[in-house]
MDTraj code that builds the backbone (N, CA, C; nanometers):
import mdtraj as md
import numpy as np

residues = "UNK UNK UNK UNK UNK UNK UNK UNK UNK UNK UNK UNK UNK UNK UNK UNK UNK UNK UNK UNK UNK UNK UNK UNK UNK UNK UNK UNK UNK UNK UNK UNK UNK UNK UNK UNK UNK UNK UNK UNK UNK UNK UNK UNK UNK UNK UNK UNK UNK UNK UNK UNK".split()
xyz = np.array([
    [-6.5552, -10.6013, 2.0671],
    [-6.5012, -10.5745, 2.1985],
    [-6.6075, -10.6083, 2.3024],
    [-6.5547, -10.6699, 2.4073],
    [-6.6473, -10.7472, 2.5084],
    [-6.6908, -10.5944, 2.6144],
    [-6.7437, -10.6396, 2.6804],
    [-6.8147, -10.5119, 2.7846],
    [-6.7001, -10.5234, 2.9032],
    [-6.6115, -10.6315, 2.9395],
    [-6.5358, -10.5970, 2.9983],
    [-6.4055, -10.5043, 2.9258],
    [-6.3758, -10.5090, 2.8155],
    [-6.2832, -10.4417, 2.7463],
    [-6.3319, -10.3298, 2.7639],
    [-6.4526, -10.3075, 2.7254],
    [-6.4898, -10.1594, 2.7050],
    [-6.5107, -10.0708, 2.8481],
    [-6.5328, -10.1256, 2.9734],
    [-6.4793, -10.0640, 3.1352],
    [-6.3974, -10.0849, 3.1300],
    [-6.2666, -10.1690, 3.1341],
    [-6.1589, -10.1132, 3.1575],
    [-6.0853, -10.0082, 3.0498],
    [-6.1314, -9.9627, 2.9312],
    [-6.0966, -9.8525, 2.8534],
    [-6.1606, -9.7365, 2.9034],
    [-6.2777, -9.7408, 2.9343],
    [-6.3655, -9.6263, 2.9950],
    [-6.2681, -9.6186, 3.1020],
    [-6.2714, -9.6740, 3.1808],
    [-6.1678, -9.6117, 3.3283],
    [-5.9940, -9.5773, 3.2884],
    [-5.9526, -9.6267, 3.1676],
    [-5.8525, -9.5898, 3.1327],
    [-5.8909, -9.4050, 3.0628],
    [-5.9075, -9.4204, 3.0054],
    [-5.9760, -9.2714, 2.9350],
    [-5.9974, -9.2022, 3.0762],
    [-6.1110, -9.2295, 3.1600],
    [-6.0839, -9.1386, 3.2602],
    [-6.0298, -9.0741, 3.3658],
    [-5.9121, -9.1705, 3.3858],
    [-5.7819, -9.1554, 3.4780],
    [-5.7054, -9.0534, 3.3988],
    [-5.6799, -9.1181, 3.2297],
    [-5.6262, -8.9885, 3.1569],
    [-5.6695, -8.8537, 3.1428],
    [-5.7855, -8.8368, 3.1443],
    [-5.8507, -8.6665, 3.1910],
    [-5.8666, -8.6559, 3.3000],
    [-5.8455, -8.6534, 3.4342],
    [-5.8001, -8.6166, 3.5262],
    [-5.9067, -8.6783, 3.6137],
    [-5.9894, -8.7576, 3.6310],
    [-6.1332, -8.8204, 3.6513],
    [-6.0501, -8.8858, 3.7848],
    [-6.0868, -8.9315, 3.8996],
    [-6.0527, -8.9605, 4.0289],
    [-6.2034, -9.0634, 4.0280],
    [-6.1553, -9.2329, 4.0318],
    [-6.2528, -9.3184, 4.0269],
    [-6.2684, -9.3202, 4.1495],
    [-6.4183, -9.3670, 4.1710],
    [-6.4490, -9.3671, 4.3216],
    [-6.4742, -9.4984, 4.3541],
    [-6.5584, -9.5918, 4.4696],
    [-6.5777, -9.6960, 4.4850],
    [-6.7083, -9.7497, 4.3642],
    [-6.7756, -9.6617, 4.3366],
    [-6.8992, -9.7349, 4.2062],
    [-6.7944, -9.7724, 4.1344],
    [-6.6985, -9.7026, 4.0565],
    [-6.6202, -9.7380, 3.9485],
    [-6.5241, -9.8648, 3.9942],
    [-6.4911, -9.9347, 4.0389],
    [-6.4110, -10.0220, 4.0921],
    [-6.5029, -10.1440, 4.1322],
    [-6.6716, -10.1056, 4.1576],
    [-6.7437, -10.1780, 4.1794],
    [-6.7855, -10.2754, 4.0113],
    [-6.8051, -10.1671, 3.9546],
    [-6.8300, -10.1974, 3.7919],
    [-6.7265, -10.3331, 3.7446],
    [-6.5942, -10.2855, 3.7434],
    [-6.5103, -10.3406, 3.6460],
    [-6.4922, -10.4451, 3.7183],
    [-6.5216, -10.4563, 3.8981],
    [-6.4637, -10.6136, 3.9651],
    [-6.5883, -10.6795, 3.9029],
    [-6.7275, -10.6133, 3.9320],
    [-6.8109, -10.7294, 3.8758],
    [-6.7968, -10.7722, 3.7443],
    [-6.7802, -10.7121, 3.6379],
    [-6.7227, -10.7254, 3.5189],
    [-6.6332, -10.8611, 3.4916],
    [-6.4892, -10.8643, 3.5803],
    [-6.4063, -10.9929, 3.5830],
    [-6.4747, -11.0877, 3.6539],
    [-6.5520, -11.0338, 3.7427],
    [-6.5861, -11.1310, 3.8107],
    [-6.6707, -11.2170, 3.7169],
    [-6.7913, -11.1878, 3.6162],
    [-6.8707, -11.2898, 3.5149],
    [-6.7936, -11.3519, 3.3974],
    [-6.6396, -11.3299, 3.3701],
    [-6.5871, -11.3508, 3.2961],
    [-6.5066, -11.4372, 3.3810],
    [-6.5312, -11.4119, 3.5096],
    [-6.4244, -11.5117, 3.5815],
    [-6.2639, -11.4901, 3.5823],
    [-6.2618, -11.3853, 3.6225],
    [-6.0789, -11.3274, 3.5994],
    [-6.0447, -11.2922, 3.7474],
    [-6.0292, -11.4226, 3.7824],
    [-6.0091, -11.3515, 3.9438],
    [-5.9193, -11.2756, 3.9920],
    [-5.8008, -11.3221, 3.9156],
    [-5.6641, -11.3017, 3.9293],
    [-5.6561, -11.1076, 3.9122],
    [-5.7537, -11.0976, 3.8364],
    [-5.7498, -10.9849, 3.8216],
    [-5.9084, -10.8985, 3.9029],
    [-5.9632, -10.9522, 3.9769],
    [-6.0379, -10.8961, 4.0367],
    [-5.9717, -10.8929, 4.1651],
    [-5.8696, -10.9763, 4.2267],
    [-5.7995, -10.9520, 4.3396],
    [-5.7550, -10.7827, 4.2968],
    [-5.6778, -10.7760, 4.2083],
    [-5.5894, -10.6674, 4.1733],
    [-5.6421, -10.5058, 4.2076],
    [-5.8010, -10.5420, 4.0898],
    [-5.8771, -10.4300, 4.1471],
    [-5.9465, -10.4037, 4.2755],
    [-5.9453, -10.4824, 4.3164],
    [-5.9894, -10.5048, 4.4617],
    [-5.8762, -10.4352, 4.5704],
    [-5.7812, -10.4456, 4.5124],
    [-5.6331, -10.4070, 4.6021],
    [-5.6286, -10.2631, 4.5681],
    [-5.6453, -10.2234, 4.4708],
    [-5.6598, -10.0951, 4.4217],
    [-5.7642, -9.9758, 4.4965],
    [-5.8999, -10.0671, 4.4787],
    [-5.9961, -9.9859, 4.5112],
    [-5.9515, -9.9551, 4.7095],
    [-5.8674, -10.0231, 4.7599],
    [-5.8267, -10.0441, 4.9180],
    [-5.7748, -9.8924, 4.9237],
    [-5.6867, -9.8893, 4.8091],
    [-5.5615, -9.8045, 4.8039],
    [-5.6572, -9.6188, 4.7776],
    [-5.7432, -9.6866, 4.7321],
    [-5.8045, -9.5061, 4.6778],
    [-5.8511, -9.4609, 4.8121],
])
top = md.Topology()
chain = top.add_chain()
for i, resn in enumerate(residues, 1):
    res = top.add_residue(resn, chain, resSeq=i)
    for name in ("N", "CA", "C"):
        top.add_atom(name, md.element.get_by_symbol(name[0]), res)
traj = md.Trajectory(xyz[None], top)
């Protein structure tokens, strides 16, 4: 499992125990797609982190 798999499971796990991500956490996983190059999906979290 790549290190991006494993932040977006970590932030999955902690949404499920009641964990409220803040801007570090959203910072993590965009840079994450971002070295893997997943833009499509760094827009997404990016839209997300707007929304918190």
């Amino acid at each position: 499992m790549g290190s991006v798999e494993v932040a977006r499971k970590m932030f999955d796990e902690m949404c499920e125990r009641g964990a409220t991500p803040d801007s570090s956490t959203f910072k993590i996983l965009i840079t994450c797609y971002c070295k893997v190059n997943e833009v499509s999906l760094v827009d997404q979290w990016f839209f997300l982190l707007l929304l918190v």
